[in-house]
LONU-712056 format. One record per atom (N, C-alpha, C, O): x, y, z. Coordinates in steps of 0.2 Angstrom, whole numbers, plus 5000, padded with zeros to 4 digits. Layout:
residues N
XYZ...
This chain:
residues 550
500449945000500050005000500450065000500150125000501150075000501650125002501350164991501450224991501250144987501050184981500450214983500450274981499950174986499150194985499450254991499350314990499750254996499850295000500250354997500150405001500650374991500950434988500350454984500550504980499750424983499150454978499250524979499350554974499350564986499050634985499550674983499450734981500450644983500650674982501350694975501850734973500950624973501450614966500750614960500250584962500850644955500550644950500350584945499850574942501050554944500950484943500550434941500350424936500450404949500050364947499050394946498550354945499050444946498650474941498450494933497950494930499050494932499250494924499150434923498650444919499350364923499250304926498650294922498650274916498050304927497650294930497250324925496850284921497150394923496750434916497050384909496650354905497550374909497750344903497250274904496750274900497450224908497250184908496350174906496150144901495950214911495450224910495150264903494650244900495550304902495250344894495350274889495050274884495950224890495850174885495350114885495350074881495050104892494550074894493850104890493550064886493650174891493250194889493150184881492650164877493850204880493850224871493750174867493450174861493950124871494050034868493350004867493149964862492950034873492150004873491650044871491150044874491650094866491350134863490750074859490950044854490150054862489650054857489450064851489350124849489250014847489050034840488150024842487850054837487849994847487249964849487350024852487850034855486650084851486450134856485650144858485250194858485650094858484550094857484650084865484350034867484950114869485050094879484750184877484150204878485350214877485250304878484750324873484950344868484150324873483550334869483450434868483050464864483850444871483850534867484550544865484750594863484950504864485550524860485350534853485250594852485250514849485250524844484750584840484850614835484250594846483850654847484450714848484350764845484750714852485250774854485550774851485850824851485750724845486450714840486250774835486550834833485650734833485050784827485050844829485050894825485050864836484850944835485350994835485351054832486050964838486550974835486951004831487451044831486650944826486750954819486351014814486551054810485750974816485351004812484851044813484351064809484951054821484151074821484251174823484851194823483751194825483951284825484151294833484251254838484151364832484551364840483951364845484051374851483251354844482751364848482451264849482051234852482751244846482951174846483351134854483251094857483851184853484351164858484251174865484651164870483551194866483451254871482751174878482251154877483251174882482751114886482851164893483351194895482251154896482451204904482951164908483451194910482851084910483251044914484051054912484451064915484051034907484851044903484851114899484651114893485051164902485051244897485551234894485451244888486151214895486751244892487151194889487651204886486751124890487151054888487251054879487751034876486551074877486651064869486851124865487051114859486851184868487151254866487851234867488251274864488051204871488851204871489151144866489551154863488851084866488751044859488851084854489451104853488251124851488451154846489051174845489351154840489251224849489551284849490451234846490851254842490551174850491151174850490851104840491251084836490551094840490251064833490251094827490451074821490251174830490151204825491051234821491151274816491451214826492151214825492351204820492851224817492051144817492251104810492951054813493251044808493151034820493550994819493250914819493550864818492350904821492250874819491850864812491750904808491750784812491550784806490750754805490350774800490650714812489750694814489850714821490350694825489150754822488850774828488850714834489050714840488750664832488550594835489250584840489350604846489650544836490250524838490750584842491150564847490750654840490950724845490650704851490950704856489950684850489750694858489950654862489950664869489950594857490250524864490950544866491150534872491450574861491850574861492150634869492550624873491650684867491650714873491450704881491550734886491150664880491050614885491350564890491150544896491950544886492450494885492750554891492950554897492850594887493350644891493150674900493550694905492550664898492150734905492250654910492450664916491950594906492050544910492550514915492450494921493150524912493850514915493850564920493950554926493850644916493950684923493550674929493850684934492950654930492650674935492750594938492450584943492950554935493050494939494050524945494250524951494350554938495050604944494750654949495050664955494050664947494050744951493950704959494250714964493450664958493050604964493750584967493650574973494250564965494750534969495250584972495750564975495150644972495350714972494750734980494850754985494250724976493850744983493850714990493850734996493850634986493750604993494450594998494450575003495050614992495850624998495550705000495550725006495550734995495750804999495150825001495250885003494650815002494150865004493650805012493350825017493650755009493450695014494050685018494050685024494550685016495150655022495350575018495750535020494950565015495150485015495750445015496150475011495850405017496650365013496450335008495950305006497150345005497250294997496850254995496550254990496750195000496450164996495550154996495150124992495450185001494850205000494550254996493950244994494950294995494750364989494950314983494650334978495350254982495250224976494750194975494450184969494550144984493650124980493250154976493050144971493250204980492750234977492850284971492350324969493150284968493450334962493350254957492950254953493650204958493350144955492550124953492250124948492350114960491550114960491150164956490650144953491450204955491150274952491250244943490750244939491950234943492050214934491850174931491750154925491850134937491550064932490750034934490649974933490450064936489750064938489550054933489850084929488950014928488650024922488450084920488650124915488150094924487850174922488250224920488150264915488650234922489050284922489650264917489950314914489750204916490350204910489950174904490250164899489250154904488750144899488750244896489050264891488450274902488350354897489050394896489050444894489550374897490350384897490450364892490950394891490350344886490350314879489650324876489450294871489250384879488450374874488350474875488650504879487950494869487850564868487550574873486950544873487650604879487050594883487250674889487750714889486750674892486950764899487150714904487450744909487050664904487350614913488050654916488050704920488550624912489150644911489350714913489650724919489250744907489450824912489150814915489250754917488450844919488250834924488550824932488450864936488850754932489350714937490050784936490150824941490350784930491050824929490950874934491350894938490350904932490350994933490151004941490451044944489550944944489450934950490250904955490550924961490450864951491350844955491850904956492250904960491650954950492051024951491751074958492051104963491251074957491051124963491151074971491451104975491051014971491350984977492051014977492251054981492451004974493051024975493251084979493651084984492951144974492851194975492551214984492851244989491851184982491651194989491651174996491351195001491951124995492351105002492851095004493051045006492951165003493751175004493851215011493351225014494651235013494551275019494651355015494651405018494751355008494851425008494151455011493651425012494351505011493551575014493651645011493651695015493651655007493751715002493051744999492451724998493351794996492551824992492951794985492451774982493351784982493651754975493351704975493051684970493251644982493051604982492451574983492151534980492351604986491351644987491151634977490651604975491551674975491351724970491251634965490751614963491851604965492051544960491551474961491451434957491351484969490651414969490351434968489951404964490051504969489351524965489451514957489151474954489751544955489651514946489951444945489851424939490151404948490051344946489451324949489151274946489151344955488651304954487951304951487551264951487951374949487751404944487351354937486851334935488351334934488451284930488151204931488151164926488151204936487951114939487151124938486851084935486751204940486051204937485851214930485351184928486151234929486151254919486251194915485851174911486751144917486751084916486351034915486251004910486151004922485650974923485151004928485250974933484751044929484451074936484351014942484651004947483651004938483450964944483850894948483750874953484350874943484950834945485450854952485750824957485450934949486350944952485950994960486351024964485351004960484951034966485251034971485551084975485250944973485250924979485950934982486150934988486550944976486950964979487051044978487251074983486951074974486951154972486651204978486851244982486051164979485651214982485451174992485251194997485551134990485551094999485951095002485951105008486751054998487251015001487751065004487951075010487951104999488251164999488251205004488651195009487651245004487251305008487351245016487551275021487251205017487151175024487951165024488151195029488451135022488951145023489251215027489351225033489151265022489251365025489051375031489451405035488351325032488051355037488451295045488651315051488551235042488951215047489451265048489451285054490051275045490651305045490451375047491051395049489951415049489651475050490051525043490051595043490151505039490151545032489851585030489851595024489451615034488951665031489051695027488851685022489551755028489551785021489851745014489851785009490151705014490351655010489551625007489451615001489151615010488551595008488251635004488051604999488151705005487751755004487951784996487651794991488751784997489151784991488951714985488751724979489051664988488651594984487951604983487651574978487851624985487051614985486751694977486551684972486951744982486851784976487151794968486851814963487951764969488051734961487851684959487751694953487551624962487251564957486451584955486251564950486051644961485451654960485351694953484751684950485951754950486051794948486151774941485851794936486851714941486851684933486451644930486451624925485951624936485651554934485051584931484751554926484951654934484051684932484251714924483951714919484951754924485051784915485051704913484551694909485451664914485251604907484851574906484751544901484451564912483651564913483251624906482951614900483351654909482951734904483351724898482951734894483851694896483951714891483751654885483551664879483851604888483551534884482751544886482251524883482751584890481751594888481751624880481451594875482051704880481951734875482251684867481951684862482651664869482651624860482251584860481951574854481951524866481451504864480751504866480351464865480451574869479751594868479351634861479451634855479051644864478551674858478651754861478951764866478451804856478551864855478051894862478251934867477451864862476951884868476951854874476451854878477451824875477651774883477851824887478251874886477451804892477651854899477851824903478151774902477551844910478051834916477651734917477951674918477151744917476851664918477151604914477051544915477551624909477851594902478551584906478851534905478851644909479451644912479551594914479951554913478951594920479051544929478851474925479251424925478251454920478251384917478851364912478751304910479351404910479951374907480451364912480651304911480551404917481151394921480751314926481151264929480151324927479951234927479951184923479851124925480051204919479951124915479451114912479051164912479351044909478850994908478550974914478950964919477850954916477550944924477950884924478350864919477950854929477950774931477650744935477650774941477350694934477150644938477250614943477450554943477250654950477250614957476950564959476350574961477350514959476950464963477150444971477650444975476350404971476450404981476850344984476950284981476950364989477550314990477150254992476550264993477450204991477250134994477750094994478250124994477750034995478249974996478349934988478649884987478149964985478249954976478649984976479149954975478850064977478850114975479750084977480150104973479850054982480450064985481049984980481649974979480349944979480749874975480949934968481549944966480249964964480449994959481350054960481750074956481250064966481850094966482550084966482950124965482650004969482949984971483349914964483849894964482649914959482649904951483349954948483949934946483050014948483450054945484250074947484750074944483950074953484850084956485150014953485750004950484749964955485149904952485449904945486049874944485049924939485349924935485649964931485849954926485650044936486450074935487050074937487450124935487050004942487749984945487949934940488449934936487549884940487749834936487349824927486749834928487449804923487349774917486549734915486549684912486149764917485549734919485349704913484749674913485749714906485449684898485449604899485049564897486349594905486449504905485749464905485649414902485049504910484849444909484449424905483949384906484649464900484049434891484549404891484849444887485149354892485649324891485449264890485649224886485049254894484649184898483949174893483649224893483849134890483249144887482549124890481949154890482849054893482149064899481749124903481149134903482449154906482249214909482049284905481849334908482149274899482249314896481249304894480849344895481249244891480349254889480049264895479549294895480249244902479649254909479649344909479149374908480149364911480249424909479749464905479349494908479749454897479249454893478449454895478049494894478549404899477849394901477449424904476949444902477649444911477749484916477849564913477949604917477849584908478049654906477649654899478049684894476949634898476849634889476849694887477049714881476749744892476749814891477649834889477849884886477849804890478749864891478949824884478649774881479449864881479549834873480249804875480649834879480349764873480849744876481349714868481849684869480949714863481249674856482049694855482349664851482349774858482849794857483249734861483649704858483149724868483449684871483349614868483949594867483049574866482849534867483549504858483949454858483349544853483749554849484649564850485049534846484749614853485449604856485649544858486149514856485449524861485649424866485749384859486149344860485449394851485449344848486149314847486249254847486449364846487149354843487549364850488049404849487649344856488049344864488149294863487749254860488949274864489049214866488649184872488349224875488549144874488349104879488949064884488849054890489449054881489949054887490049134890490249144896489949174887490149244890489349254894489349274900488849234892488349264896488449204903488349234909488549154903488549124906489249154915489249154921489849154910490349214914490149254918490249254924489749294915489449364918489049334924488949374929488649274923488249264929488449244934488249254939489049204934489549204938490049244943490149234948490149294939490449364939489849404945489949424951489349404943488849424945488549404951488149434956488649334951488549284958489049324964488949364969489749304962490449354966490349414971490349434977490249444962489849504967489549534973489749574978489049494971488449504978488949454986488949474991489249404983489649384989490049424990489849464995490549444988491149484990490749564993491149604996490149594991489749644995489549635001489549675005489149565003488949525009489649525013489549545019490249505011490749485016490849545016490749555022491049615013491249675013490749715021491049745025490349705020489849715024489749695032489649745036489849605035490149575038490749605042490749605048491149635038491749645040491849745042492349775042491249755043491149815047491049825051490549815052491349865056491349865063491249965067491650005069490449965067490150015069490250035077489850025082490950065078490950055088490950135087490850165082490950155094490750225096491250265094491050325092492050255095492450285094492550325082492650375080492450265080492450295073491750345071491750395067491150325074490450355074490650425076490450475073491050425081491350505084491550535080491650595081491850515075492650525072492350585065492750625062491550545065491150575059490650625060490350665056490550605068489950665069489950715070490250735075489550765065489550835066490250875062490450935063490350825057490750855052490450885046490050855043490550955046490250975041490050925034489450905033490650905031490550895026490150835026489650845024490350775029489750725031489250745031488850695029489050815033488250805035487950835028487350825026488450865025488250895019488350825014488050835009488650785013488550705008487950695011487450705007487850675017487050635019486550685017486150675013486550735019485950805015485850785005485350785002486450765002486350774997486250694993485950694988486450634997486150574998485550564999485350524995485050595003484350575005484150625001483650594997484150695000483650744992483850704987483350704983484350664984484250654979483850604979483350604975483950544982483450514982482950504983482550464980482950544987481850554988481850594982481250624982482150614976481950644974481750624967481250644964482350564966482250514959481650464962481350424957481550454970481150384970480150444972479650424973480350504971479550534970479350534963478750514961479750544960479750574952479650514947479150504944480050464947480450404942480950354944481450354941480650304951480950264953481350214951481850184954481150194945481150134943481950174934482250134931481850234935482350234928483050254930483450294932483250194927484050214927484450254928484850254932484250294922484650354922484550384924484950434924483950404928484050484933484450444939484650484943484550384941485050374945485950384944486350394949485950374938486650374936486850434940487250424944486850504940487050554942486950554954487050604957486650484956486750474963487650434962488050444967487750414959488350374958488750424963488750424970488950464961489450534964489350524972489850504975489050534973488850534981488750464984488750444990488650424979488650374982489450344984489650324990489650354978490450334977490750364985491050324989490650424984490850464992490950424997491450415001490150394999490050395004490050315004489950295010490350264999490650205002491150215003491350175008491650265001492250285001492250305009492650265012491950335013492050335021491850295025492150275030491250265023491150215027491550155027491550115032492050155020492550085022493150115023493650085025493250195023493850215027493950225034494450235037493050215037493150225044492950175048493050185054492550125046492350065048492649985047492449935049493350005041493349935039493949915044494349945047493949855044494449835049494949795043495449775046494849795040495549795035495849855031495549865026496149885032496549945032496749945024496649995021496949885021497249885013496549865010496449835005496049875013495349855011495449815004495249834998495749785006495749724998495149674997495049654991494749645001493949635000493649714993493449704988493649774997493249814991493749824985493549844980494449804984494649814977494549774974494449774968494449724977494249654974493449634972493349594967492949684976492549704972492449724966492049704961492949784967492949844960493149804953493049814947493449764956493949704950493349684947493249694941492849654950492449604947491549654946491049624943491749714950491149734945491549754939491049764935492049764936492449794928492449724926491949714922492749694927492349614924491649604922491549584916491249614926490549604926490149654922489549634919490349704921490049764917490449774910490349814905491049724911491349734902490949684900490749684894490749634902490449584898489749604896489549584890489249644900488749704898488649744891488249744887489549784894489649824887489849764879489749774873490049714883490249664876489349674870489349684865488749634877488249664873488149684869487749664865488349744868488049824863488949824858489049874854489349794859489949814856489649824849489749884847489349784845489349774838488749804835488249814839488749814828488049864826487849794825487449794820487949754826487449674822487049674827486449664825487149694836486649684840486249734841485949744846486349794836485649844835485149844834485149854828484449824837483849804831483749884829483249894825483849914830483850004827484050004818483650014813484649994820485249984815484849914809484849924803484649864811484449814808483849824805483649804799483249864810482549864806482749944801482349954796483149984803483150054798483550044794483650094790483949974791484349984783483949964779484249994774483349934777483249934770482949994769483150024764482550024772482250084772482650154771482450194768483150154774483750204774484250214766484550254763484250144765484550134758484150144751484350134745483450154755483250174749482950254746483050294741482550264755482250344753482850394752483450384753482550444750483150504744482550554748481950554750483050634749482750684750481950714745481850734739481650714752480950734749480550684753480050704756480750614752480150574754479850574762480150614765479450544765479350544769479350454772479050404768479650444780479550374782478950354787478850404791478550314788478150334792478050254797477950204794478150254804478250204806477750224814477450274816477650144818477350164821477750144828477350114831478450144830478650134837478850184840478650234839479350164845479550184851480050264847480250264842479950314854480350384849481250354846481650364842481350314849482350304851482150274841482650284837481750244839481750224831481750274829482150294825481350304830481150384825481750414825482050434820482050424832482850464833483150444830483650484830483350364826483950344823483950354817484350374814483250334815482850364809483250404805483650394801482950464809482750534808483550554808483850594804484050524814484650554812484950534807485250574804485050464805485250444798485150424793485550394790484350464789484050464784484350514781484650554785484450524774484650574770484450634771483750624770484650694771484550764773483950774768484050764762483250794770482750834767482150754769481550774768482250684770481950644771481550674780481850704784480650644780480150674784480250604789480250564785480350574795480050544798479550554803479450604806478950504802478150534804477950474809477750424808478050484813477850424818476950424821476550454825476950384817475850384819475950344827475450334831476250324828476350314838475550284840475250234837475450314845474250324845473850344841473450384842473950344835473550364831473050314831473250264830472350324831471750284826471950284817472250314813471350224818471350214808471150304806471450324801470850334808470750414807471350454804471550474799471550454812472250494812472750454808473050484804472850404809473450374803473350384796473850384793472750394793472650394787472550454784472350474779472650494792472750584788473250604788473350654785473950564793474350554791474750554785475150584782474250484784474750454777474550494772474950484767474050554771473750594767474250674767474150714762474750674773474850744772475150754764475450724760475150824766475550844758476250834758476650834763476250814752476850804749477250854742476850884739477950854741478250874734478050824730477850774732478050844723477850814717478550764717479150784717478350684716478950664715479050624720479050564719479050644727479250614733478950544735478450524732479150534737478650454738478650424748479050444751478250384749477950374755478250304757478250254753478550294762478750214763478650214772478850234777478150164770477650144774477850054780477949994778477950074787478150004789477449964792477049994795477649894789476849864789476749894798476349934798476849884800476849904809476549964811476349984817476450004805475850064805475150044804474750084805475149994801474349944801474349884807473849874810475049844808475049794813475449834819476049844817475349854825475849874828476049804833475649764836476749834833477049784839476649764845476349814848476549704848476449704854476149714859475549714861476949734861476849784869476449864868476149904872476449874860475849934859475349924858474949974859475149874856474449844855473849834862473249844863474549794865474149774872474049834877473749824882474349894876474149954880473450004875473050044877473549984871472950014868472549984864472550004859472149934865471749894858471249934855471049914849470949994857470550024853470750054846470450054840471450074850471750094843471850054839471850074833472149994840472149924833471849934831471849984827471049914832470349914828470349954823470750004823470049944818470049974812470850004806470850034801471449984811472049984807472349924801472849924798471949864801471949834798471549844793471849834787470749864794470349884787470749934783470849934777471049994788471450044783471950024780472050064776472349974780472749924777472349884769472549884763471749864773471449824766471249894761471349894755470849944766470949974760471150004756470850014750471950034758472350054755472750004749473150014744472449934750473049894747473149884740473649854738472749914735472949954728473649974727474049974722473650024735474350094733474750064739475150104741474650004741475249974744475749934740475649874738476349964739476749914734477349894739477549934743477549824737478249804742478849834740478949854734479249824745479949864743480449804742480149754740480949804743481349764744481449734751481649674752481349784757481149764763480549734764480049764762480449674767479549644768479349674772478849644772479449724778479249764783478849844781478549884785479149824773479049934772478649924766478949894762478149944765477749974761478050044754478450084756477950034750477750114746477050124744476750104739476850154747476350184744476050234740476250294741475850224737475550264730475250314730474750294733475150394727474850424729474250424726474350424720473650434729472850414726472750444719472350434714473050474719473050514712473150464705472850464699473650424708473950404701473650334703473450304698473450304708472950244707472450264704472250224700471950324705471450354702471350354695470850344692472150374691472350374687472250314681472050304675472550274687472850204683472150154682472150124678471850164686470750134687470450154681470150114677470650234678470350254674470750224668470550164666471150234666471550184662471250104661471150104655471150064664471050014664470350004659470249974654470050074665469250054661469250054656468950004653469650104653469650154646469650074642469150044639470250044642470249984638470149914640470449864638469649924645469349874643468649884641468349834640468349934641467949954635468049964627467649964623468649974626469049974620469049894617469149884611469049834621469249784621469949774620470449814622470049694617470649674617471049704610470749704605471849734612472149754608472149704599472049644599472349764593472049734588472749684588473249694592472749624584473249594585473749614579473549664576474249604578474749634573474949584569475349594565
């Protein structure tokens, strides 16, 4: 342990350690992205879409800064830029967290390595580490202000420098980075009696956050928006709170689960994979279900192994803790302590009111979580080289590379597999018209040829789909149709049967101006015009009778 013990003051083995890690990350860059269901959304807008496009109240500054370094022209696709930049924000804030938890926690070496490990190789976190996604910075920008703000300086420079980063932790993500920006922080101050250090934080973060507030109002409101328009942008879209219960706490306890570990392994299984199925006719699951076809099965089988481990080597981790009164003291009433546990219990009450069960608004508790194993096996474990928790971290990076093995390849994209015949045919002008989940329309829509419509009839009735498939068109352009807008999938089926009804007759009766394509999935359809045409034609000769012979 005499290296892990120079971490704080040789640069070394952190160089090490970024190199290491940036070639981990870079190495397992996915070609399978149907997990991140708005990347390809932010890719597009990036690219292509206007500057009142880029404008989200939760993330203000995430896709404006996309642009801005996009527009550089050192890259070449918006897509790959953004993972690219991710790869990077990833790596620092896994240094910054190993940086906080020596210098601002106190920890020793090798506990500030747990957890700066825990942190990196968690699924969640080295899943959107490699994906277009706000997670990422997010963590970066919130691991900057820990830095920053729990430190012993006391200045107004300093004062001055947490307020505008924490500024940035809201602009980035709001409701993400709150619970540290606006609770963990300010209760720290107030531990340390920092008052004017507070007042200073408080009126610079309140001050930049309301101009970039105002100001992404003004590009993307309307000319007549007032103040009521102000206060419901700076909210958001509403959301849906639910009440707590003892569901609420398994569904949360789902999610957490599988943005530590790998959670796709268990489409690995197929038994488990159809019960699954079963139990869930509503959740779509064909994208998963489709990646497993091409897994090895000695690797799926590894992982479950891997994954057995796991859970033992955390049981014994556990076991081997020792809660007596003298370490209990050691932590009580420390600011910063109180200020983690503050920022651990808001955020979760706050993802398990909102959206218990999703993933990804967990990914961004990693940070605080990472912390707070980091103390409690710094001050609790009776094994001092805590080699039980490296030995963890060992095998969750095992257990979650065989996860990312999953998604390595475009062959386990059903994205990728259902959008090639249809992509390789439409040409700008036409329009695609399908009926799934938005993450297809996003892959669509971003790798169709420039000037091509995707139209997703999603709940439409046979009414509305068939005014739809009626809108105007340019002369020329043509319509390509997935059977799945007359049959839809499944799990959309069984949440809505009214709407099936009658999407098969609109099918029969379109089937004149249904022509096949080379894909058996996708229709062309014909505009009424020239079937109308072609009816008439017919008639004409065969009133004429049969041609004269020659």
């Amino acid at each position: 342990m005499k290296t892990l013990a120079a971490l704080r003051y040789h640069p070394t083995p952190f160089a090490f350690g970024a190199i290491a890690l940036l070639a981990l990350y870079s190495l397992t860059i996915p070609q399978n992205h149907t997990e991140t269901e708005d990347a390809f959304d932010y890719a597009y807008r990036v690219r292509s879409g206007s500057t009142a496009d880029l404008i989200f109240p939760h993330h203000l500054i995430y896709l404006p800064a996309a642009r801005a370094l996009y527009r550089t022209g050192l890259f070449p696709d918006a897509f790959s830029m953004m993972v690219r930049m991710n790869v990077l924000l990833g790596v620092g804030a896994v240094l910054l967290t190993c940086r906080v938890a020596r210098e601002r926690f106190g920890l020793g070496a090798p506990a500030a390595l747990v957890a700066s490990a825990f942190l990196a190789f968690s699924y969640g976190f080295w899943r959107y580490s490699v994906a277009a996604e706000v997670y990422i910075p997010a963590i970066f920008v919130q691991a900057l202000l820990c830095v920053a703000a729990f430190s012993v300086r006391d200045n107004a420079g300093h004062a001055l420098l947490c307020g505008i980063l924490a500024s940035l932790t809201i602009v980035t993500h709001g409701p993400l980075s709150a619970p540290l920006a606006v609770l963990a922080v300010p209760m720290y101050y107030v531990m340390r009696r920092r008052f004017r250090t507070l007042g200073i934080y408080a009126a610079v973060a309140t001050t930049v956050v309301f101009l970039a507030y105002y100001i992404g109002w003004r590009v993307d409101a309307a000319e007549s928006a007032g103040l009521r328009e102000f206060v419901a942008f700076i909210k958001g879209p509403p959301e849906d709170f639910r009440p707590f219960s003892a569901a609420t706490l398994v569904k949360a306890s789902l999610g957490l689960g599988a943005t530590l570990t790998a959670s796709n392994l268990v489409f690995a299984a197929p038994p488990l994979a159809a019960r699954l199925q079963s139990l869930m006719p509503h959740r779509n699951v064909t994208e998963e279900l489709f990646m497993t076809q091409s897994f090895n099965p000695w690797l799926a089988g590894l992982s479950l192994l891997l994954a057995i481990a796991l859970a033992a080597v955390a049981i014994y981790m556990v076991t081997r803790l020792r809660f007596g009164r003298e370490p209990r003291d050691r932590l009580r009433g420390r600011p910063v302590i109180v200020a983690l546990v503050a920022w651990l219990v808001a955020y979760a009450a706050l993802v398990i009111v909102v959206h218990p069960d999703s993933p990804e608004l967990w990914i961004c508790f990693l940070l605080p979580l990472a912390l707070a194993i980091g103390v409690v096996l710094d001050t609790f474990s009776t094994n001092r080289a805590l080699r039980a928790p490296l030995a963890f971290c060992g095998l969750l990076l095992a257990c979650n590379l065989c996860g990312m093995a999953m998604i390595r390849a475009q062959s386990s994209d059903f994205n990728a597999h259902k959008a090639a015949g249809v992509l390789a045919q439409a040409q700008s002008g036409d329009d695609i018209y399908t009926r799934d989940a938005d993450v297809f329309t996003r892959y669509l829509r971003y790798h169709a040829a420039a000037g091509v419509t995707v139209v997703n009839c999603w709940a439409g009735d046979a009414t509305e789909t068939a005014a739809l498939l009626e809108r105007p068109q340019t002369v020329g352009a043509r319509r390509f149709v997935f059977n799945e807008v007359f049959e839809p999938p499944a799990y959309l089926a069984s949440r809505n049967g009214e709407m099936v009804e009658g999407l098969l007759p609109l099918k029969e009766k379109l089937a004149g101006r249904l022509q096949p394509t080379l894909d058996p999935r996708v229709y062309l359809l014909k505009p009424a015009q020239l079937e109308t045409s072609a009816a008439s034609d017919t008639t004409a000769a065969e009133a004429a009778g049969p041609p004269l012979a020659r």
